[in-house]
C-alpha positions in Angstrom: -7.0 42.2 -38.9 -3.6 44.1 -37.7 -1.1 41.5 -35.7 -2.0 43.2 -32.2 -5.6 42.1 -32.8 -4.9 38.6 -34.0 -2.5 38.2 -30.7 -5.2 39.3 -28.6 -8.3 37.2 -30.1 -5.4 34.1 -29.7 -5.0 34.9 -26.4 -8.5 35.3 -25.5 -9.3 32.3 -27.4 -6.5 30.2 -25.1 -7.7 31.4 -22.3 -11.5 30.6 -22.7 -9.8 27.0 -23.5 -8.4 26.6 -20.3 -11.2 27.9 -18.4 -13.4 25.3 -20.3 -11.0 22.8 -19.3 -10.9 23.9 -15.7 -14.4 24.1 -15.5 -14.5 20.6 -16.8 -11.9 18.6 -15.2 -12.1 20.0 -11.6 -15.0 18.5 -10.3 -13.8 15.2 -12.1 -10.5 15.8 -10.0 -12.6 16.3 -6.9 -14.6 13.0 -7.2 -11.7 11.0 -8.2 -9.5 12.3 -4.6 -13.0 12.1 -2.5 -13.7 8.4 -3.8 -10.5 7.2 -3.5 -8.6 9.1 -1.3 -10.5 10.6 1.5 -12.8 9.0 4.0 -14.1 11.9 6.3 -16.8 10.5 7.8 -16.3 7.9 10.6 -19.7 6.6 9.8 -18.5 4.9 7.1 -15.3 3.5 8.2 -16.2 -0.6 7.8 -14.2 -3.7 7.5 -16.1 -4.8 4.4 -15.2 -5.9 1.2 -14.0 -3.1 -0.8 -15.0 -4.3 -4.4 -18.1 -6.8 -4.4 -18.2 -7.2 -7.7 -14.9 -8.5 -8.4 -15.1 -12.1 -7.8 -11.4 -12.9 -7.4 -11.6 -9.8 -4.5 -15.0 -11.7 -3.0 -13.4 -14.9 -3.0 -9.9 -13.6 -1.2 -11.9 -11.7 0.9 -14.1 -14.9 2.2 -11.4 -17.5 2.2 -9.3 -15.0 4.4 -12.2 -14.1 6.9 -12.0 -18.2 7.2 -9.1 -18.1 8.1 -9.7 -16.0 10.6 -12.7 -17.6 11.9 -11.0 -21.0 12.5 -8.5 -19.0 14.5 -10.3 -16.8 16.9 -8.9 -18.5 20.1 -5.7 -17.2 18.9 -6.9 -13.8 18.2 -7.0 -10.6 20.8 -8.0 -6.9 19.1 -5.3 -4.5 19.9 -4.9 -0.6 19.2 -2.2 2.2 19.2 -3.1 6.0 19.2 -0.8 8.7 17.6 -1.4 12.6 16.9 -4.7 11.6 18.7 -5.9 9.3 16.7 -6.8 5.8 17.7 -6.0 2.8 15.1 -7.0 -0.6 15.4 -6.0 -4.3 15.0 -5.7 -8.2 15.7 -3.2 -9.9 17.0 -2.7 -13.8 16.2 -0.7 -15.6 18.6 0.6 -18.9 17.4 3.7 -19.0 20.6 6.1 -18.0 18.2 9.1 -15.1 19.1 9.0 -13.4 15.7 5.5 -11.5 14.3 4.9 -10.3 10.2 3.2 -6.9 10.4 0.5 -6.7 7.0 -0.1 -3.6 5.2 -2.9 -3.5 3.0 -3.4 -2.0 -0.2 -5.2 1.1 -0.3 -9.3 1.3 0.5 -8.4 -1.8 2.6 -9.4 -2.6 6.0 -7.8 -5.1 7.9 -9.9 -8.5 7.4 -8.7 -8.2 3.5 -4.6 -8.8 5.3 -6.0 -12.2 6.2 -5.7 -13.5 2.9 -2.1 -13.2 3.0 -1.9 -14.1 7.0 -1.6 -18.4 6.2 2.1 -18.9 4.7 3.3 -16.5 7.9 1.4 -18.9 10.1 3.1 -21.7 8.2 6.6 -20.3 8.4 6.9 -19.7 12.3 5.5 -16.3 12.5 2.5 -14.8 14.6 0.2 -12.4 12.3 -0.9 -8.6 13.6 -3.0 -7.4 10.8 -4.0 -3.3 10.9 -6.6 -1.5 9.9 -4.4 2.0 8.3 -5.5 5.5 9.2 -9.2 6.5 7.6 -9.9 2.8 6.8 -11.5 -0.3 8.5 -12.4 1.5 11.7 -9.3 3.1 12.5 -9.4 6.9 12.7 -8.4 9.4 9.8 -9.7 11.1 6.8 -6.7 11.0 4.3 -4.5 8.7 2.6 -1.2 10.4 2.7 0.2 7.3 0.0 3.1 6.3 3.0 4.2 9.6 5.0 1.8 9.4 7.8 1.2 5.7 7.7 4.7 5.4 8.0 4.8 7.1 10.8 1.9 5.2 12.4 3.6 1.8 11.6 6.5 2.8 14.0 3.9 2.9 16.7 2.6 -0.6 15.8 6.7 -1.9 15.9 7.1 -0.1 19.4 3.9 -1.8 20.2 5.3 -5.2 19.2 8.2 -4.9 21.1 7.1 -3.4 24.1 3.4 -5.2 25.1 3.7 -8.2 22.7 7.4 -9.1 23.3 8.5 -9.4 19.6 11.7 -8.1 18.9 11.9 -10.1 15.1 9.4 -8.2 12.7 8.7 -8.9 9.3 6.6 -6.4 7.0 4.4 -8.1 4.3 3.3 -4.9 2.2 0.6 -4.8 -0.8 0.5 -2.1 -3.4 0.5 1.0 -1.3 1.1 -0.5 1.7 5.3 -0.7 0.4 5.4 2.7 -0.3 4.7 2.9 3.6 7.3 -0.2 4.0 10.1 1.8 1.8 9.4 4.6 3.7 10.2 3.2 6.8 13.0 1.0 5.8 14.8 3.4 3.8 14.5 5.7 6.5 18.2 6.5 8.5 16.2 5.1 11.9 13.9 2.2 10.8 13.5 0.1 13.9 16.1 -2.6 14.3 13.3 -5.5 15.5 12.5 -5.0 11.3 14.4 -7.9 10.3 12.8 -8.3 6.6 10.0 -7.0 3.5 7.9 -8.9 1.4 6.7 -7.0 -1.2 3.8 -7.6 -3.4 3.5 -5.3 -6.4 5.9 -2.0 -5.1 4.8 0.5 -7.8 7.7 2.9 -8.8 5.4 5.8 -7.6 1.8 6.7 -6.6 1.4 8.9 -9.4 2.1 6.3 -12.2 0.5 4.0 -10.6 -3.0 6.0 -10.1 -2.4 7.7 -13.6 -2.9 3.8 -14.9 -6.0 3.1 -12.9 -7.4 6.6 -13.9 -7.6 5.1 -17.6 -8.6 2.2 -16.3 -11.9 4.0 -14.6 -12.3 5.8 -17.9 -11.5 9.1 -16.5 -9.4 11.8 -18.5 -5.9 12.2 -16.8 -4.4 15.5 -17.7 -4.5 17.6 -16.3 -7.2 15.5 -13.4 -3.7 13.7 -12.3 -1.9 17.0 -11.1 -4.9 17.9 -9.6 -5.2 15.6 -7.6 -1.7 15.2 -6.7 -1.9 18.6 -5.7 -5.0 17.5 -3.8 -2.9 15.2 -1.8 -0.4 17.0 -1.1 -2.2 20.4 0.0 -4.4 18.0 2.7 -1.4 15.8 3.8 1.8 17.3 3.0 2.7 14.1 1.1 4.5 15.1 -2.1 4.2 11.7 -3.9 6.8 12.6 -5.8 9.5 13.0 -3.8 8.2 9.9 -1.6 7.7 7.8 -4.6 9.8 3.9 -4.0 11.8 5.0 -7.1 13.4 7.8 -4.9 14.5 6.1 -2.2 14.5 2.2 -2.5 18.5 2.8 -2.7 18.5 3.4 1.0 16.8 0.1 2.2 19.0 -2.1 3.5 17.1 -4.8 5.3 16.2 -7.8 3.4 13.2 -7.7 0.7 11.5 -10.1 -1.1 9.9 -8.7 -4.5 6.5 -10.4 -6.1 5.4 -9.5 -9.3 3.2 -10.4 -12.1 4.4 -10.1 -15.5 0.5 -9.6 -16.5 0.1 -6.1 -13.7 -0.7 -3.2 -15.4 -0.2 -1.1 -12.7 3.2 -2.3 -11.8 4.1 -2.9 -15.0 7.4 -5.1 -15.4 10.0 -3.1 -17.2 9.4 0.0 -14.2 9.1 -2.8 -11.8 12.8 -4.3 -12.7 13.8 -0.9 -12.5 12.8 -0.5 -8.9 14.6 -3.8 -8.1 18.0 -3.1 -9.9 17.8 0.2 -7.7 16.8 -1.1 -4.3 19.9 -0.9 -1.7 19.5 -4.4 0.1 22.5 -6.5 -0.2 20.1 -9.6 0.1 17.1 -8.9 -1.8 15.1 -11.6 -4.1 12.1 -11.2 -6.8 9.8 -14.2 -7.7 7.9 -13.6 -10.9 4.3 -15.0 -11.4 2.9 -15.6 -15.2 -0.4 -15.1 -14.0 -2.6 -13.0 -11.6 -3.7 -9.1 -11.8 -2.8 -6.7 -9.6 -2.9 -7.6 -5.9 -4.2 -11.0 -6.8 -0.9 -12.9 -7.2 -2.0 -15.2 -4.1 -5.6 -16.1 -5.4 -4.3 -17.2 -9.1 -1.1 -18.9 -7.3 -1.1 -19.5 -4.3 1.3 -22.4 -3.9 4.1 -20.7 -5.1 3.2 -17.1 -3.3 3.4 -19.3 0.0 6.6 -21.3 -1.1 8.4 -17.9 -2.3 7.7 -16.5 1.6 8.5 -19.8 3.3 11.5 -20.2 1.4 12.7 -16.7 2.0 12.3 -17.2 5.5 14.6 -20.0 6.0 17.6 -18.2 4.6 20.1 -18.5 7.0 20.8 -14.4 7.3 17.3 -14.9 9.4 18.6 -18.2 11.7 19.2 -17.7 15.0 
């Protein structure tokens, strides 16, 4: 076989490789974005438990709609539209003049931010919880991972400050919901009423994070991951990337309180220190829990999640 030939069948023989692959891994790519990503149909936009069979979720998820229950005289549904779009939520009035705004993890509606509403309630603070764009029953079909639903938070703060009076706002974010709360706050025009940020696992960026819970689900990563980053960003125009925490934390300059878990695998602790050492707050704080996956930090220890925000809160950059 002259060299020319052997090139060619090489080249062929590549080629048939990647189409294989690409034959393989794009409709594993498009299954992965639809099922977590995208939520087109309005028909299926419930506040419902997102993951039944996870009992630490189950058990969150009834002990906050408890809460909530015991507290419905407090309680009036409220809603903001943007880019025509309406999105829901509750507001819990306890009398007080300063309100924490709760961003939920992704796939969450907004009866899974009751979990986290109590230790507000116990430090002074009334609770508007939010269902996000494409979830719970607010309108949407994409998770842009923080540019839109950045955007969409502003609307909620103007709310707050216009129809509920609260100039004093506090954002307790979870998972994906502080990529939408670095966003904001790192931004050169984040609202002034935005006095403070918990929060609870900050990945360093979308991608590493998702890349994690792809092996977790078993599914092959390369090249599924850039496909559906590419997904993402050819639907929303997010480029997770160049919005990823890591980027931009150095800007924020309100106050943040940082929870981790030295067990998370998805914010694993040596990126997670490196996100800290980079944020831009001159006042900024990090409690570290031994136990408690992902998202869970309040369910395996809850007394000292609720003491961290109480005690955060009575720092006297905050008094008045």
């Amino acid at each position: 076989m002259g060299p020319i030939i052997a090139v060619i069948v090489i080249v062929v023989l590549l080629l048939g490789g990647v189409i294989f692959m690409l034959a393989y891994t794009t409709p594993i790519a498009d299954k992965v974005y639809r099922e977590y990503l995208v939520n087109p149909d309005p028909e299926n936009r419930k506040r419902e438990c997102s993951c039944v069979t996870n009992e630490e979720q189950v058990a969150m998820w009834n002990a906050g709609c408890k809460w909530a229950e015991e507290r419905t005289d407090k309680m009036r549904e409220v809603e903001v539209s943007r880019d025509g779009l309406r999105f829901l939520g509750e507001y819990y009035d306890f009398g007080y003049d300063r309100a924490v705004i709760i961003l939920p993890g992704r796939c969450e509606c907004l009866k899974y931010s009751y979990f986290y509403a109590k230790p507000y309630e116990d430090a002074g603070f009334n609770v508007l919880v939010i269902d996000q764009r494409s979830y719970g029953l607010s309108d949407g079909e994409f998770n842009t991972i923080g540019k839109e639903e950045c955007e969409d938070l502003r609307v909620w703060i103007r709310f707050a400050e216009n129809e509920l009076n609260i100039h004093k706002i506090w954002l307790h974010s979870i998972c994906v919901g502080s990529s939408t709360a670095v966003l904001l706050t790192s931004s050169g025009d984040c609202p002034r009423s935005v006095k403070a940020v918990v929060m609870d696992g900050c990945f360093i960026s979308f991608r590493e994070s998702f890349r994690t819970h792809m092996i977790d689900l078993k599914k092959p990563t390369f090249p599924v991951l850039n496909m559906v980053m590419g997904k993402i960003k050819k639907n929303t125009g997010a480029d997770v990337d160049k919005i990823a925490p890591i980027k931009l934390i150095d800007r924020m300059r309100v106050p943040v309180l940082f929870l981790y878990g030295e067990k998370d695998i998805f914010s694993r602790p040596e990126k997670s220190r490196l996100l800290i050492e980079k944020c831009g707050s001159e006042i900024k704080e990090v409690e570290w829990f031994k136990e408690g996956a992902h998202s869970h930090l309040r369910y395996t220890n809850p007394e000292q999640y609720d003491a961290a925000i109480l005690k955060f809160s009575e720092k006297d950059v905050f008094a008045e």
